[in-house]
C-alpha positions, 0 to 999 in steps of 0.5 A: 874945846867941846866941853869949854862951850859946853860949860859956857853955854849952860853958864849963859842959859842960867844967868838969862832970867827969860830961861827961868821965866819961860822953861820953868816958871811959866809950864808950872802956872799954865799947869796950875791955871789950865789944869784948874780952870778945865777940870770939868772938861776933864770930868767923868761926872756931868752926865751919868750914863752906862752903857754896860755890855755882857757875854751871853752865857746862856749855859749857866744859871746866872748868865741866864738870870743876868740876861734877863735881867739886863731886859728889865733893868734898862732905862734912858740912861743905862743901857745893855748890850750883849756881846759875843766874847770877854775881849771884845766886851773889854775891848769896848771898854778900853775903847771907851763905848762901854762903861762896865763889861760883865762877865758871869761864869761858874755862878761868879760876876765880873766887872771891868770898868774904867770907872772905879772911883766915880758916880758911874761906879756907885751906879754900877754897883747899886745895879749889880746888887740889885740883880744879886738880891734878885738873883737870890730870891728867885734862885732861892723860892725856887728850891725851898718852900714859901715859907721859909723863904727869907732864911733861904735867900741869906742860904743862896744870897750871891757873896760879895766877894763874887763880884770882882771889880778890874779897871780897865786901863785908858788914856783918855779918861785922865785928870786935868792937871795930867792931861796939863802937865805931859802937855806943858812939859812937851812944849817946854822941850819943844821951846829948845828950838828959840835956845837953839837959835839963840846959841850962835846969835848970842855970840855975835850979841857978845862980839865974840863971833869974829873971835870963834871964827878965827880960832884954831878950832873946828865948826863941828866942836863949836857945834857939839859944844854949843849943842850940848850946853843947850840940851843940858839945860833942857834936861835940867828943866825936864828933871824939875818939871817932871817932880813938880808934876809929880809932888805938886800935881800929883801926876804919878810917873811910876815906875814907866817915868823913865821910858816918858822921859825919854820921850820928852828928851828926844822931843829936846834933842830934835828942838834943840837941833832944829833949831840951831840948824835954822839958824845956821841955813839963814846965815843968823836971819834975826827973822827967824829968832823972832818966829821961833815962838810963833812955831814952838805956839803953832805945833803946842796948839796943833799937838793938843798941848792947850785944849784936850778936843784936838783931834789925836789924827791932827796932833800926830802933825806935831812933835809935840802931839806925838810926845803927847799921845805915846806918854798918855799911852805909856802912863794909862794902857802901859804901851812901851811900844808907843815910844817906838815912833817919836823917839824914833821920828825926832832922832832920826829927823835930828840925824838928817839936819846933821847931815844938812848942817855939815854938808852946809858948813862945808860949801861955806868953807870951800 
């Protein structure tokens, strides 16, 4: 029996063109148009400042020469800061109150950077070879004689291949039609909760409630079967929705695609179920069928799903938010580590509405 409602309720789903119009149709253009329309939002490019911070190192010759560089070369819009150690240079760079740390040890310079393909990083790199062509000049007077100066400067000019440029991976420093797209998507698996409790309405739309009610079949199949047919459509958007991101948007999913689909499938379960549960407590109010949209909008604008300036604190009050913040960790920093509170939240909370709806379904029979 569970598998017969499973079977009906995706048949259903699929020949409803709202699903279509609002589960696949509808995230695709929001992502087209919002990921358009605020690309500058998103753009590391309108107004160009470093903030480069360095490890003293004062034991070597090019720690000693950078840091005295660093002293001249600041101006309004590029500043340097020392720090005490690699990590926590790095660490403010991931943070993103820095854009470069510089590292220089055995008369070689490092550069992690959360900027390798913009403005910042033509900037940085114009920056670094200054202090290289000074470096050498100075390395270079100070060893040979005046005269022969330009041929000793391409002796002891830095290499190229000294300079080495690390991209220090963060998830706030992404595009429009990413931020978009996991956002959209998370809305859409939020959406699950108006199917959920449109699976016991549309039986009673049908006439076919009465005829449920006095089958010989117990309340829990006809709730795993209707649950099941419901998340299964779900997935099946969730699948489309992730490829049309992916070979349309070009949001690259990698290889921790898998893990960020996880995420978006717990958020359905949970969606799914809630629904359904709210169905069940107001006995089929059609009060809340119309609401469903209305929350499912509430939590998106909460959890960020709209406009990137959401406070990440106030997200965290909304499913939604928490699907959004733990994929951009998993898909920018590669935290797994960040699936761990979502899935966790949403199985767990779908668990207790199981229990509530049993415990319900069972005072309603007795």
């Amino acid at each position: 029996m569970i598998f017969h409602n499973l079977a009906k309720q995706i048949k259903l789903t699929l020949r409803d063109k709202n699903y279509f119009i609002f589960t696949l149709i509808f995230p695709v253009a929001l992502i087209f148009v919002l990921g358009n329309l605020l690309s500058g939002s998103f753009s590391q490019d309108a107004s160009v400042k470093l903030q480069i911070v360095y490890e003293q190192n004062g034991s070597s010759q090019l720690g000693q020469a950078f840091e005295q560089f660093a002293k001249a070369a600041g101006s309004k819009n590029v500043t340097f800061t020392a720090v005490k150690s690699e990590a926590a240079g790095k660490k403010k760079v991931r943070n993103g109150q820095a854009t470069a740390f510089v590292r220089t040890e055995n008369e070689e310079l490092s550069v992690a950077t959360n900027y390798p393909d913009s403005v910042e990083k033509v900037m940085l790199d114009s920056y670094i070879g200054a202090f290289s062509s000074e470096y050498s000049f100075i390395k270079g007077t100070a060893q040979i004689n005046p005269a022969q100066i330009e041929k000793a400067v391409q002796q002891v000019k830095l290499p190229k291949e000294a300079i080495v440029t690390e991209k220090v991976s963060d998830s706030s420093h992404i595009s429009s039609f990413e931020y978009y797209a996991i956002g959209m998507i998370s809305m859409t698996m939020m959406m699950g909760l108006a199917y959920g409790i449109n699976s016991y309405r549309s039986e009673k739309l049908r006439n076919t409630a009465v005829r449920l009610e006095t089958a010989p079949v117990r309340k829990t199949q006809i709730l795993f079967g209707n649950f099941l047919g419901e998340l299964a459509v779900q997935v099946l958007a969730l699948i489309i929705l992730m490829l049309v991101s992916q070979f349309i948007f070009g949001v690259q999913w990698g290889e921790y695609g898998i893990f960020i689909f996880a995420i978006f499938l717990s958020l359905g379960i949970f969606s799914v179920f809630l629904g359904m549960s709210l169905d069940i407590f107001s006995n089929g109010n059609s009060a809340i069928a119309g609401a469903s949209t209305i929350i499912v909008n509430i939590f998106a604008f909460i959890g960020g799903a709209y406009f990137p300036m959401i406070s990440p604190t106030v997200q965290k009050f909304s499913p939604i938010g928490w699907a959004n913040i733990s994929s951009r960790e998993i898909l920018y920093n590669h935290d797994l580590s960040a699936m761990i509170i979502p899935i966790t939240m949403n199985l767990g909370m779908t668990f207790i509405l199981l229990l509530l709806v049993l415990f319900v379904q069972k005072r309603r029979r007795a």
